[in-house]
RODRENDREN-123251 format. One record per residue (C-alpha): chain; residue number from 0; x, y, z. Coordinates in steps of 0.5 Angstrom, whole numbers, plus 500, padded with zeros to 3 digits. Layout:
<rs>
<r><unit>A</unit><pos>NUM</pos><x>X</x><y>Y</y><z>Z</z></r>
...
</rs>
This chain:
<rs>
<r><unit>A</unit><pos>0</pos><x>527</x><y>101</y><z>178</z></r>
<r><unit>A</unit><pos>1</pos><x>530</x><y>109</y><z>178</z></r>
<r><unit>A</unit><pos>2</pos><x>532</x><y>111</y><z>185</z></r>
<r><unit>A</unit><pos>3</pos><x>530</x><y>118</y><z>185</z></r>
<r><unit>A</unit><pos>4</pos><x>535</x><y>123</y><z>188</z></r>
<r><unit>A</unit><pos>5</pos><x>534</x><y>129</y><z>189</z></r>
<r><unit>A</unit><pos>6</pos><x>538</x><y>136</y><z>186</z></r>
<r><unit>A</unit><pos>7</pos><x>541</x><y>137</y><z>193</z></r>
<r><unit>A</unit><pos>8</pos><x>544</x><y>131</y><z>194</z></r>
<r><unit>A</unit><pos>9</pos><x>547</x><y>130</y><z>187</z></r>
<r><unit>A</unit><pos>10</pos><x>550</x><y>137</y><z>187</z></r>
<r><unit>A</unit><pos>11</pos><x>553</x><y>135</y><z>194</z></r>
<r><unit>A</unit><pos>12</pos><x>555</x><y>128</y><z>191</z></r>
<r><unit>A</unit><pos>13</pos><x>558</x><y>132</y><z>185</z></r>
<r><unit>A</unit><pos>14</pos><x>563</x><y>138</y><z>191</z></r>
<r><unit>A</unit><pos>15</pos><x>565</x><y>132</y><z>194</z></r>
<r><unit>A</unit><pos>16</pos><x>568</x><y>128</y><z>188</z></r>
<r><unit>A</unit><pos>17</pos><x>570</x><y>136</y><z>185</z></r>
<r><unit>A</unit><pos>18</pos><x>573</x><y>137</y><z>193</z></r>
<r><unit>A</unit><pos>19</pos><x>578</x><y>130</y><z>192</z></r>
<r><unit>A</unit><pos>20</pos><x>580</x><y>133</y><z>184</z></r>
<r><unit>A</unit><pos>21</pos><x>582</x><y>140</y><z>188</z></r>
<r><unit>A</unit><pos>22</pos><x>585</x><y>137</y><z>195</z></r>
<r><unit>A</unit><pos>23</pos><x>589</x><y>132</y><z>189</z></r>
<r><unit>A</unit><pos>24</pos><x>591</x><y>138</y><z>184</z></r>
<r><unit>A</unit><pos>25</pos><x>593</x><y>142</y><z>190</z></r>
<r><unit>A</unit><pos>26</pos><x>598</x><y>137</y><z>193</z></r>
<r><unit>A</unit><pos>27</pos><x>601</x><y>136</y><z>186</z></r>
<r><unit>A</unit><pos>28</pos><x>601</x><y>141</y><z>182</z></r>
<r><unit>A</unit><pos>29</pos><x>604</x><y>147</y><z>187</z></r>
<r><unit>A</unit><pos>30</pos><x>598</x><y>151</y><z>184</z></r>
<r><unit>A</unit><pos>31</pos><x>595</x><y>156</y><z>190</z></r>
<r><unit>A</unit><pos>32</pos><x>588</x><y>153</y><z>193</z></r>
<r><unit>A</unit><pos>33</pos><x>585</x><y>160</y><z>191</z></r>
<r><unit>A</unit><pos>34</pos><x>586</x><y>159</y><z>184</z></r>
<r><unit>A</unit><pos>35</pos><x>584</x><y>151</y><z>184</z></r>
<r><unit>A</unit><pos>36</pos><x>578</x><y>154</y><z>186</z></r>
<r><unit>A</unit><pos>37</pos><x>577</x><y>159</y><z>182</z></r>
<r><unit>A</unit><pos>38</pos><x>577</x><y>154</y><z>177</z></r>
<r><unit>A</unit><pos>39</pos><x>574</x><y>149</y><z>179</z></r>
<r><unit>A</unit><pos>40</pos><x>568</x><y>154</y><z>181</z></r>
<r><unit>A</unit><pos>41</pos><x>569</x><y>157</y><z>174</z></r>
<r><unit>A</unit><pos>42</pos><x>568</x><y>151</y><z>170</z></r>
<r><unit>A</unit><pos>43</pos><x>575</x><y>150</y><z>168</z></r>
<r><unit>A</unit><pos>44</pos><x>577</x><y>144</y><z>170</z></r>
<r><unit>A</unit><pos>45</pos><x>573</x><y>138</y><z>173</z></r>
<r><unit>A</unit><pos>46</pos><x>567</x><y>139</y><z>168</z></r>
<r><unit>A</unit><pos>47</pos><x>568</x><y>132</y><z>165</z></r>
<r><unit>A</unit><pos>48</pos><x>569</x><y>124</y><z>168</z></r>
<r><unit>A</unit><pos>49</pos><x>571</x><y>118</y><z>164</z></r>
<r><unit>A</unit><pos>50</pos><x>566</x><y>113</y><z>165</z></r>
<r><unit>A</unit><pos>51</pos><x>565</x><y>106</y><z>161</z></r>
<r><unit>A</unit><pos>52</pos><x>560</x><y>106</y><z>156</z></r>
<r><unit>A</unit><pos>53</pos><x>555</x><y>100</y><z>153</z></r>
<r><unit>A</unit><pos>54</pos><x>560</x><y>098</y><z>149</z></r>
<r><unit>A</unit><pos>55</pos><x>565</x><y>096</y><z>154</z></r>
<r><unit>A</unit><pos>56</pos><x>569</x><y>102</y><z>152</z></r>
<r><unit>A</unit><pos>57</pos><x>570</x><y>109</y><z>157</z></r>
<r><unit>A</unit><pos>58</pos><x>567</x><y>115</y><z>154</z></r>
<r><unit>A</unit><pos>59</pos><x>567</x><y>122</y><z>156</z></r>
<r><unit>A</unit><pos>60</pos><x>561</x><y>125</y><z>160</z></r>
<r><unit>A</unit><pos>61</pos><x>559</x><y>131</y><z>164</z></r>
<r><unit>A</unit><pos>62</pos><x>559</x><y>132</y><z>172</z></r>
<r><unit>A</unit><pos>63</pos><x>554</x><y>135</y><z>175</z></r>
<r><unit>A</unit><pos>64</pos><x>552</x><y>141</y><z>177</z></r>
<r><unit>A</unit><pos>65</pos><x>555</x><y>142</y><z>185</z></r>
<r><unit>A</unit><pos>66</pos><x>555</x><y>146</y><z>190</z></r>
<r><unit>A</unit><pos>67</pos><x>559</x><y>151</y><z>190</z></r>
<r><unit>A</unit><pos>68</pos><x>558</x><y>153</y><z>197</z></r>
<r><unit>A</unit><pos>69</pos><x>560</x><y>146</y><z>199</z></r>
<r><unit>A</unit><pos>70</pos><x>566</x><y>145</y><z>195</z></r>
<r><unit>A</unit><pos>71</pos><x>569</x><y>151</y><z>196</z></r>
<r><unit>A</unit><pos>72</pos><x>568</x><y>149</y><z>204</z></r>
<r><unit>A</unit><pos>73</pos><x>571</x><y>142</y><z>203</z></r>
<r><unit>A</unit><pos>74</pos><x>578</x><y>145</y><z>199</z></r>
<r><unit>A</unit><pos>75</pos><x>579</x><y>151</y><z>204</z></r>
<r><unit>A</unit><pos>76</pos><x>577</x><y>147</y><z>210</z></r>
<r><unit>A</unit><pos>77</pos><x>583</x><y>140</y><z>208</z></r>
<r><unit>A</unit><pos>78</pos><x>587</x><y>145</y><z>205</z></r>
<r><unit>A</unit><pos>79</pos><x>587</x><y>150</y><z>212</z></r>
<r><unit>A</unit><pos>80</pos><x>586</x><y>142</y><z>217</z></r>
<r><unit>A</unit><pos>81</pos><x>591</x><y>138</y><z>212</z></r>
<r><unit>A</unit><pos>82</pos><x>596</x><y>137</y><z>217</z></r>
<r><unit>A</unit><pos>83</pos><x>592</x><y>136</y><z>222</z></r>
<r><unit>A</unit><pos>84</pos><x>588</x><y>131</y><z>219</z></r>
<r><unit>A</unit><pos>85</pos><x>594</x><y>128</y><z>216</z></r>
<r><unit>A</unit><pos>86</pos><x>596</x><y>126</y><z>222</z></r>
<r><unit>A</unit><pos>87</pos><x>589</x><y>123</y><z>225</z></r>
<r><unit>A</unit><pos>88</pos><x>589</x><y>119</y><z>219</z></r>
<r><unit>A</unit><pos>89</pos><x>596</x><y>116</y><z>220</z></r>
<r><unit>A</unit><pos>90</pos><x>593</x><y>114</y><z>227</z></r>
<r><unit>A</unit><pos>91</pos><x>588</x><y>111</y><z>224</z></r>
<r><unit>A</unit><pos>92</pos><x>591</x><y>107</y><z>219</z></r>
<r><unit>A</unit><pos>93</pos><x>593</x><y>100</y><z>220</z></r>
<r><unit>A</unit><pos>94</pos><x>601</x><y>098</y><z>222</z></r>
<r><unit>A</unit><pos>95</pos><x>606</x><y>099</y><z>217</z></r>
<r><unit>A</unit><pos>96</pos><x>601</x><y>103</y><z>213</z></r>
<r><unit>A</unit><pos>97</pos><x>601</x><y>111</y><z>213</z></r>
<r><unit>A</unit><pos>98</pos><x>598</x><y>116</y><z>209</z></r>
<r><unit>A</unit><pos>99</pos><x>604</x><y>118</y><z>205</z></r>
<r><unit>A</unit><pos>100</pos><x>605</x><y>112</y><z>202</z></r>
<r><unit>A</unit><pos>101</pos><x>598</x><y>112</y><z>199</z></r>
<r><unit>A</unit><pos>102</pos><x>597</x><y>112</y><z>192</z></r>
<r><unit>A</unit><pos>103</pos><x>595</x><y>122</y><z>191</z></r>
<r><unit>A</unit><pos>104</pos><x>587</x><y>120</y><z>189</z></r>
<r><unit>A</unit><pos>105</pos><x>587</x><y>115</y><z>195</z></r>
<r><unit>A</unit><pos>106</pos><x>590</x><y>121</y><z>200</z></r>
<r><unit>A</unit><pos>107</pos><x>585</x><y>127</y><z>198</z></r>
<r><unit>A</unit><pos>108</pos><x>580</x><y>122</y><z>198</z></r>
<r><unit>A</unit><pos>109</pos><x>581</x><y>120</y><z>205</z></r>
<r><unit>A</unit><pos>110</pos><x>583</x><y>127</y><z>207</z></r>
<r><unit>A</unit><pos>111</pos><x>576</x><y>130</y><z>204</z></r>
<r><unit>A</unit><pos>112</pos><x>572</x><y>125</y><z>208</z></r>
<r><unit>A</unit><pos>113</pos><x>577</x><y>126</y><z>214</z></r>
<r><unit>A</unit><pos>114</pos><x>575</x><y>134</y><z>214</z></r>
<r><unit>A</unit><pos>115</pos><x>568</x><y>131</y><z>213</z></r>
<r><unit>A</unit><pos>116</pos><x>566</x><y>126</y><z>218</z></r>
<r><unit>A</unit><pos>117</pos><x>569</x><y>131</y><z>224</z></r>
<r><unit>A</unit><pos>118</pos><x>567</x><y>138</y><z>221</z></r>
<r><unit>A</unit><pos>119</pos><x>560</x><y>137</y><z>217</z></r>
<r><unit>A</unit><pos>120</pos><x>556</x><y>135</y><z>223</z></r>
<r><unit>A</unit><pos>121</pos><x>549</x><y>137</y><z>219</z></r>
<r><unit>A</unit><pos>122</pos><x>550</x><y>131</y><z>215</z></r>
<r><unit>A</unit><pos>123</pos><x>549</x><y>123</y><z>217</z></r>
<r><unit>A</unit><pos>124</pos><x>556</x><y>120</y><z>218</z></r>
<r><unit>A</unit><pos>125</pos><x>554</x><y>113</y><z>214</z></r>
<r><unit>A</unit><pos>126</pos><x>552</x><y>118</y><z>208</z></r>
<r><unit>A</unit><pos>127</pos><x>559</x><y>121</y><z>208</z></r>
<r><unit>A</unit><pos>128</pos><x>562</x><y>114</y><z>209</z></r>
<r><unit>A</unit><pos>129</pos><x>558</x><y>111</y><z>203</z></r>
<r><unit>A</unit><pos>130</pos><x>559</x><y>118</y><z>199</z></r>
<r><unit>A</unit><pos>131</pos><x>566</x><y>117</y><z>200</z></r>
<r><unit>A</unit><pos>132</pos><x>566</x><y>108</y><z>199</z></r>
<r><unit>A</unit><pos>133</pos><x>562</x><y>109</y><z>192</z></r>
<r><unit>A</unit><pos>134</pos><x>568</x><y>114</y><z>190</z></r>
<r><unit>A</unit><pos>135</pos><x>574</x><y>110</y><z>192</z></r>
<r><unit>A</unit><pos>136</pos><x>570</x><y>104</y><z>187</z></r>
<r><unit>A</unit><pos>137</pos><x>570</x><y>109</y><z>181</z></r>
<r><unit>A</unit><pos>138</pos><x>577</x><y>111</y><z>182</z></r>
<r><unit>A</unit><pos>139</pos><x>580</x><y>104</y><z>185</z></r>
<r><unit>A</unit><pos>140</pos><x>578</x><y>096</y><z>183</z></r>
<r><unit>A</unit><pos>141</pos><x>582</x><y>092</y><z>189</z></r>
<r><unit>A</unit><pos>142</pos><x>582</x><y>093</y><z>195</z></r>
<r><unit>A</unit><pos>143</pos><x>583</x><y>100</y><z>197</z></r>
<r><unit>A</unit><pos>144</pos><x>575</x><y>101</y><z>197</z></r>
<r><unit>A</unit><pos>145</pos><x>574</x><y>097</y><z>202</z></r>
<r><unit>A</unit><pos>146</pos><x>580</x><y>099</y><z>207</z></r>
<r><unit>A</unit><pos>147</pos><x>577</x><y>105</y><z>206</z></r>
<r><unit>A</unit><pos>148</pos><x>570</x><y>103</y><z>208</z></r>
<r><unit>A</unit><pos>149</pos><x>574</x><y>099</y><z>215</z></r>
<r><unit>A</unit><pos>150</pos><x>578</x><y>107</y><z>216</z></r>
<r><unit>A</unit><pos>151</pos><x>572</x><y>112</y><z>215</z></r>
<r><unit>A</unit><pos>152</pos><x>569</x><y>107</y><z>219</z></r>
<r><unit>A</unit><pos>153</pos><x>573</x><y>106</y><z>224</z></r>
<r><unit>A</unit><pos>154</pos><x>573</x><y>114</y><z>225</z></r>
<r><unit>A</unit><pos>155</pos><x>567</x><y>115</y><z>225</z></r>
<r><unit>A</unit><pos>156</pos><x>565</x><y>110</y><z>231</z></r>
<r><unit>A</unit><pos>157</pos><x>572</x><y>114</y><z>235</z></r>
<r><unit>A</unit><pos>158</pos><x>569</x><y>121</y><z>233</z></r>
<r><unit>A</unit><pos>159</pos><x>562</x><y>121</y><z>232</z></r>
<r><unit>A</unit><pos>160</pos><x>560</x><y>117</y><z>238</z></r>
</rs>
């Protein structure tokens, strides 16, 4: 059975993955959030995803569309809150754990939820943690989907009540 999801929800679904691409890109590339942006808005970069094919092999598949609107207001706003928010998540991590010692992918994905979940209240936080717990499953195969499940969740029930 196809579930049916509409335009809106696919094109945010797709700012969120494009937000975490740019919030890493920014962090490790030393390109100025600007023009991360611009590229990402313009086309340029993070128009394609390797996914698995049929035949048990990866193959490269286009995104799609986003809501630029939404994307630039993910980037902007984990750039201008990044140590702010860094230091929420630190308090929040597990002892002996701390954001900077994450793998960069796990780092801008806990960052982009972290500004999602205290600033877009608009949206259902257990879509926002769900969002964010697929993502962490497309990018990590261990443990890591679910830590990041537990925090968003834990957060969530702190932040939101």
């Amino acid at each position: 059975m196809v579930k049916f999801v509409s335009e809106k929800i696919r094109m945010k679904s797709a700012a969120r993955l494009a937000a975490v691409q740019a919030t890493y890109m920014v962090a490790y590339s030393q390109l100025p959030v600007d023009e991360v942006v611009k590229d990402f808005v313009n086309g340029e970069v993070g128009r394609y995803v390797i996914a698995d094919n049929l035949q048990g092999g990866e193959e490269t598949v286009p995104v799609e569309p986003m809501d630029k609107a939404y994307f630039e207001k993910l980037v902007r706003g984990v750039h201008a809150d990044k140590e702010d928010l860094e230091k929420s998540l630190n308090l929040f991590l597990t002892a002996g754990r701390s954001l900077d010692r994450c793998d960069g992918t796990l780092q801008a994905l806990l960052l982009c939820a972290m500004y999602e979940i205290v600033h877009t209240l608009d949206v259902d936080t257990k879509v926002v943690i769900q969002e964010y717990v697929d993502m962490a499953y497309a990018f990590f195969s261990k443990n890591e989907p679910k830590m990041v499940n537990a925090l968003l969740d834990q957060i969530a029930k702190q932040l939101r009540q």
